[in-house]
C-alpha positions as CSV (number, residue, x, y, z in Angstrom):
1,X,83.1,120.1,91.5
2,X,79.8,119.8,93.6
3,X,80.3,118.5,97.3
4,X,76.4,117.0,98.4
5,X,76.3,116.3,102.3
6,X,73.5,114.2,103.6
7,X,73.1,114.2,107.5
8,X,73.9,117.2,109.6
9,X,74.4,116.0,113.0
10,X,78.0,116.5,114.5
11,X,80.1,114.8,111.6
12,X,77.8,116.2,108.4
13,X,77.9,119.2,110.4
14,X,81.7,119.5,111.1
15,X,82.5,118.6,107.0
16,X,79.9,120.8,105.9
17,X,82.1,124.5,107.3
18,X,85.3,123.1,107.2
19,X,84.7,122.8,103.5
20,X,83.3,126.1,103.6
21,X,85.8,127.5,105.2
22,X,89.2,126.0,105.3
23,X,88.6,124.8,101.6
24,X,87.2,127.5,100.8
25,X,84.3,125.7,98.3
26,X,81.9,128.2,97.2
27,X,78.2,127.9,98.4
28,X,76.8,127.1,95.3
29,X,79.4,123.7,95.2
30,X,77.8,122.7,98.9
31,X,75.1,120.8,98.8
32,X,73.3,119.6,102.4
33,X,70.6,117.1,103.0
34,X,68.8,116.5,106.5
35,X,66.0,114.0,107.5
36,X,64.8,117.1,109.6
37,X,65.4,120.3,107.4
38,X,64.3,122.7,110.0
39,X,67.9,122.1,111.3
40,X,69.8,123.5,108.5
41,X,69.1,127.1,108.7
42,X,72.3,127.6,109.9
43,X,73.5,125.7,107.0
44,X,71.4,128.0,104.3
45,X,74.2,130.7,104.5
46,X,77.3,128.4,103.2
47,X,75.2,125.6,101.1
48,X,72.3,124.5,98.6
49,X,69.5,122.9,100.8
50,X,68.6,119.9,98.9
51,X,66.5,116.8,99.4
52,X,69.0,113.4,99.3
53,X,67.7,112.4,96.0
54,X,68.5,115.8,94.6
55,X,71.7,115.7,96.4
56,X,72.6,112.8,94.7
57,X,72.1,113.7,91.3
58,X,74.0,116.7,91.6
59,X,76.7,115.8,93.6
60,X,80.3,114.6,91.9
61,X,81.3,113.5,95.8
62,X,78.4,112.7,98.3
63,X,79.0,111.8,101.6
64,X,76.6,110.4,103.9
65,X,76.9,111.2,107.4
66,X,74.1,109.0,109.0
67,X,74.2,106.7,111.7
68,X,74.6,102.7,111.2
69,X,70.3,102.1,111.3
70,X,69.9,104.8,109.2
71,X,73.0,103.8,106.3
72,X,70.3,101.3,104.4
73,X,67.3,103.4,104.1
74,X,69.8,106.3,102.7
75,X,71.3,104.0,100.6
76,X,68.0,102.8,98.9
77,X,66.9,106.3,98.8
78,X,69.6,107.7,96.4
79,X,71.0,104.3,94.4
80,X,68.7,105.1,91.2
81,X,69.8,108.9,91.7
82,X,73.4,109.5,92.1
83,X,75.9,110.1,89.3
84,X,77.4,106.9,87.7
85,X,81.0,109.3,88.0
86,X,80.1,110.3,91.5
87,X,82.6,109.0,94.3
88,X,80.7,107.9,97.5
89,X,81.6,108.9,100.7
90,X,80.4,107.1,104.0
91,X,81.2,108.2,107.4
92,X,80.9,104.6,109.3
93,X,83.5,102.0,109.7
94,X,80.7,99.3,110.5
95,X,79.2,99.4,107.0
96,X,81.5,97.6,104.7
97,X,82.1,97.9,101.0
98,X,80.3,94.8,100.4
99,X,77.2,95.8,102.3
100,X,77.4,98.8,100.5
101,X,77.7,97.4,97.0
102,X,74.7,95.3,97.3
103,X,72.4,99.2,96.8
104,X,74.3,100.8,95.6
105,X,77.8,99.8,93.4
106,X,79.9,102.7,92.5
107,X,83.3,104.0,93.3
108,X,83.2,104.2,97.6
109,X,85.4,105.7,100.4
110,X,85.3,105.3,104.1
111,X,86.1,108.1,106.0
112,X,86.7,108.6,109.6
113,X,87.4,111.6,110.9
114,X,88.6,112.8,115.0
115,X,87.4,114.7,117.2
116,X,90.6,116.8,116.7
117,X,89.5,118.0,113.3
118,X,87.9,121.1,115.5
119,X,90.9,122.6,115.7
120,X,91.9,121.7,112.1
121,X,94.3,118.7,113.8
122,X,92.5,115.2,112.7
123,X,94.4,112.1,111.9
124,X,91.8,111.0,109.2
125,X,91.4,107.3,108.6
126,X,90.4,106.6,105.1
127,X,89.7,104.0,102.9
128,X,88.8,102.8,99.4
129,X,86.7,100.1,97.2
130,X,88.9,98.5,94.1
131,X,86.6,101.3,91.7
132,X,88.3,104.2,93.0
133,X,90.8,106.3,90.8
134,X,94.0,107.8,91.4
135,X,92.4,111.4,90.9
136,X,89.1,110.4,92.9
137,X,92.0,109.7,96.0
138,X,93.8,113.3,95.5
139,X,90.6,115.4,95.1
140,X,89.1,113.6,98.2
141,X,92.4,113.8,100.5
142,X,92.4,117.5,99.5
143,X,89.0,117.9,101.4
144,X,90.2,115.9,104.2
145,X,93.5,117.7,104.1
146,X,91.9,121.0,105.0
147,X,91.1,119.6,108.2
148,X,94.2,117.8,109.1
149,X,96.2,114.8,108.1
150,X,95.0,111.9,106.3
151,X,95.9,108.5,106.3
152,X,95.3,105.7,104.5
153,X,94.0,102.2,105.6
154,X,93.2,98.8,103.7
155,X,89.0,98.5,105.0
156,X,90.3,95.4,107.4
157,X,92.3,97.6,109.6
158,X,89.9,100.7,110.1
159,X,88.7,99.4,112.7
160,X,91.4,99.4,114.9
161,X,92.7,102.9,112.9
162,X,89.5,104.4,114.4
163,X,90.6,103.4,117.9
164,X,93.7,104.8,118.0
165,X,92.5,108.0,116.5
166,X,88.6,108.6,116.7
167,X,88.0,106.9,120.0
168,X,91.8,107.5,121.0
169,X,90.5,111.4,122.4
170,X,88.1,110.2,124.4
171,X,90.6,107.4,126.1
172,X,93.2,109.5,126.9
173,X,90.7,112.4,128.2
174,X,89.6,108.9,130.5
175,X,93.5,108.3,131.6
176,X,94.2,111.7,132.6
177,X,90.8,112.4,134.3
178,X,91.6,109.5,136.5
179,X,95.2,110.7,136.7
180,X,93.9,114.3,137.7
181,X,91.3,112.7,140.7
182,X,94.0,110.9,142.0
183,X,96.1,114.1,142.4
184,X,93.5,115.8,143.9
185,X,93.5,113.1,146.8
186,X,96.9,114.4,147.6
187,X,97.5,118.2,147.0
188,X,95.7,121.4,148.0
189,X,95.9,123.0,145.0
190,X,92.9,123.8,143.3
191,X,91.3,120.6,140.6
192,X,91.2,123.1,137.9
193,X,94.7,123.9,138.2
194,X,95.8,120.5,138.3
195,X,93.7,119.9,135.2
196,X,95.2,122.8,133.4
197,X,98.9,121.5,134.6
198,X,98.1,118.0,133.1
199,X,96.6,119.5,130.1
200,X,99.6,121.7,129.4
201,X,102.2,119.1,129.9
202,X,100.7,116.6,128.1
203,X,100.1,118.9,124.7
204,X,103.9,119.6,125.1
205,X,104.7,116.6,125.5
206,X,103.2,115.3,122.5
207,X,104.5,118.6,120.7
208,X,107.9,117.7,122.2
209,X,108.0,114.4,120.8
210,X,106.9,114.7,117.3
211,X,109.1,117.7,116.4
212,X,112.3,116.1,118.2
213,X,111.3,112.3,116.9
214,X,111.6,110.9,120.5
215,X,109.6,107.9,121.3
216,X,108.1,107.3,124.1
217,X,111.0,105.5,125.6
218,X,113.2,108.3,125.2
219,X,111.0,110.2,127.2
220,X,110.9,107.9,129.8
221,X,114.7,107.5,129.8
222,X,114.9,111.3,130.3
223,X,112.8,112.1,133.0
224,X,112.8,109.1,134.8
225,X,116.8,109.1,136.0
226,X,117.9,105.9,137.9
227,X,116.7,105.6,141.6
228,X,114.5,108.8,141.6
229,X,111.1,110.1,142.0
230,X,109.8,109.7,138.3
231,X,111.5,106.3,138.2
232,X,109.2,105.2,141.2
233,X,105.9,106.3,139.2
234,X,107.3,105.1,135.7
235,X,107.5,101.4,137.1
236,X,104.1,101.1,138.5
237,X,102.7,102.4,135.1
238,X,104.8,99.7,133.4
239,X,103.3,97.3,135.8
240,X,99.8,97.7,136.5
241,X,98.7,99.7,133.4
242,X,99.3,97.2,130.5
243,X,96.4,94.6,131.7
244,X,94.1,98.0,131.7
245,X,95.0,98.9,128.2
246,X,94.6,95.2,126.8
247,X,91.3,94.9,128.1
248,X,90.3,98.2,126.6
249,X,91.3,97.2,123.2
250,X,89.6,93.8,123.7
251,X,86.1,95.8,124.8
252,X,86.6,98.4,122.1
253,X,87.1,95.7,119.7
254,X,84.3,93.2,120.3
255,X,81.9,95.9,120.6
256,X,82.9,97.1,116.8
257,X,82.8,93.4,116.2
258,X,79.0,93.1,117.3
259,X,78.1,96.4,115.8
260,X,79.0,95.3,112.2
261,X,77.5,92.0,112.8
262,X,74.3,93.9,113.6
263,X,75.1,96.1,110.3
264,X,75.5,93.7,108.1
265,X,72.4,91.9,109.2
266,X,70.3,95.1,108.8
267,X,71.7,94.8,105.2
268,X,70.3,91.6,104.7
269,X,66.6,92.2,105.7
């Protein structure tokens, strides 16, 4: 089985050794395509360098790691080249199946991986069109596997999949940054420290809390005892923070809203 990979920016890049590595897929069964190839001579030690069309009619699984402007043109590119058995791979949550099937009409997954996959600990939201096979979902969730977990979405619900584990890194790295300033205000001990204390306690407490099955309100319940300390801090979390996170999801969502609005009229220039 040949693995083609078009884009090498942080995602194509990211796919492109964990599949060398962690899967362990050979260098001649790595395929990698890049609008500027200069930046894949890193790449030349793990993988076949390869134009996209090339790529294509090679590849049994091509994934296209490109950004939303860029998904058309790529599109056009290979649709008379790739394999009518290949399974096609996109890496946007923007560019739906229908878009898609207007260049190029073949069996299609949606992939979207986290930030966590660095340390081999994605949440992987995937999805596929109606084309796709039993055996094109177990060889595909293998590759994902060998990053982390993988879990599967119908296409109307990746959106908000990706916010609770693509974007969710980069809120809660918001939340506690504010958390950590706000300490600072009040304490002499060192901001790195605090940061490291934060860090520390919330990785355990997330540890703590999948391997015991507690939800978050047994947490709660635990630390916070009646008419102490923790109680105090619990209830003004409860209070203020609910409005915060609402409006988040309401940004986050009308943003991804407007960005595949503006996808799918690229798609129909």
């Amino acid at each position: 089985m040949k693995i083609g990979i078009i884009g090498y920016g942080s995602m194509g890049k990211m796919l492109l050794w964990k599949f060398s590595g962690n899967a362990g897929i050979a260098k001649d069964d790595l395929l990698v395509a890049n609008r500027t190839p200069e930046k894949l001579s890193e790449a030349k030690y793990i993988a076949t360098i390869c134009d996209n069309t090339t790529l294509a009619g090679t590849a049994d699984i091509v994934f296209v790691c490109v950004r939303p402007s860029d998904m058309k043109t790529v599109l056009s590119e290979i649709s008379s080249s790739i394999k009518d058995d290949a399974l096609l791979v996109t890496l946007n949550g923007s560019i739906t199946f229908d878009m898609i099937a207007k260049l190029v009409n073949c069996r299609t997954a949606k992939v979207i991986p986290s930030l966590t996959a660095e340390i081999d600990r994605s949440q992987t939201i995937v999805c596929y069109n109606s084309l796709v096979t039993d055996e094109d979902k177990t060889l595909l969730s293998g590759l994902l596997s060998s990053f982390g977990k993988v879990i599967e979405l119908p296409e109307n619900e990746v959106g908000m999949g990706s916010e609770l584990v693509s974007c969710m890194p980069g809120f809660i790295a918001s939340i506690f940054d504010v958390i950590c300033n706000s300490a600072e205000g009040h304490t002499e001990i060192p901001k790195e420290q605090i940061v490291k204390m934060v860090l520390n306690t919330m990785s355990a407490t997330g540890d703590l809390m999948l391997q015991k099955d507690l939800s978050f309100n047994d947490v709660v319940t635990r630390v916070a005892t009646k008419g102490g300390i923790t109680e105090e801090g619990t209830k003004v979390i409860y209070d203020m923070f609910p409005s915060a996170a609402d409006e988040m999801f309401n940004k986050t969502l009308e943003k991804r809203r407007l960005t595949a609005e503006k996808a799918a009229a690229s798609f129909e220039k």
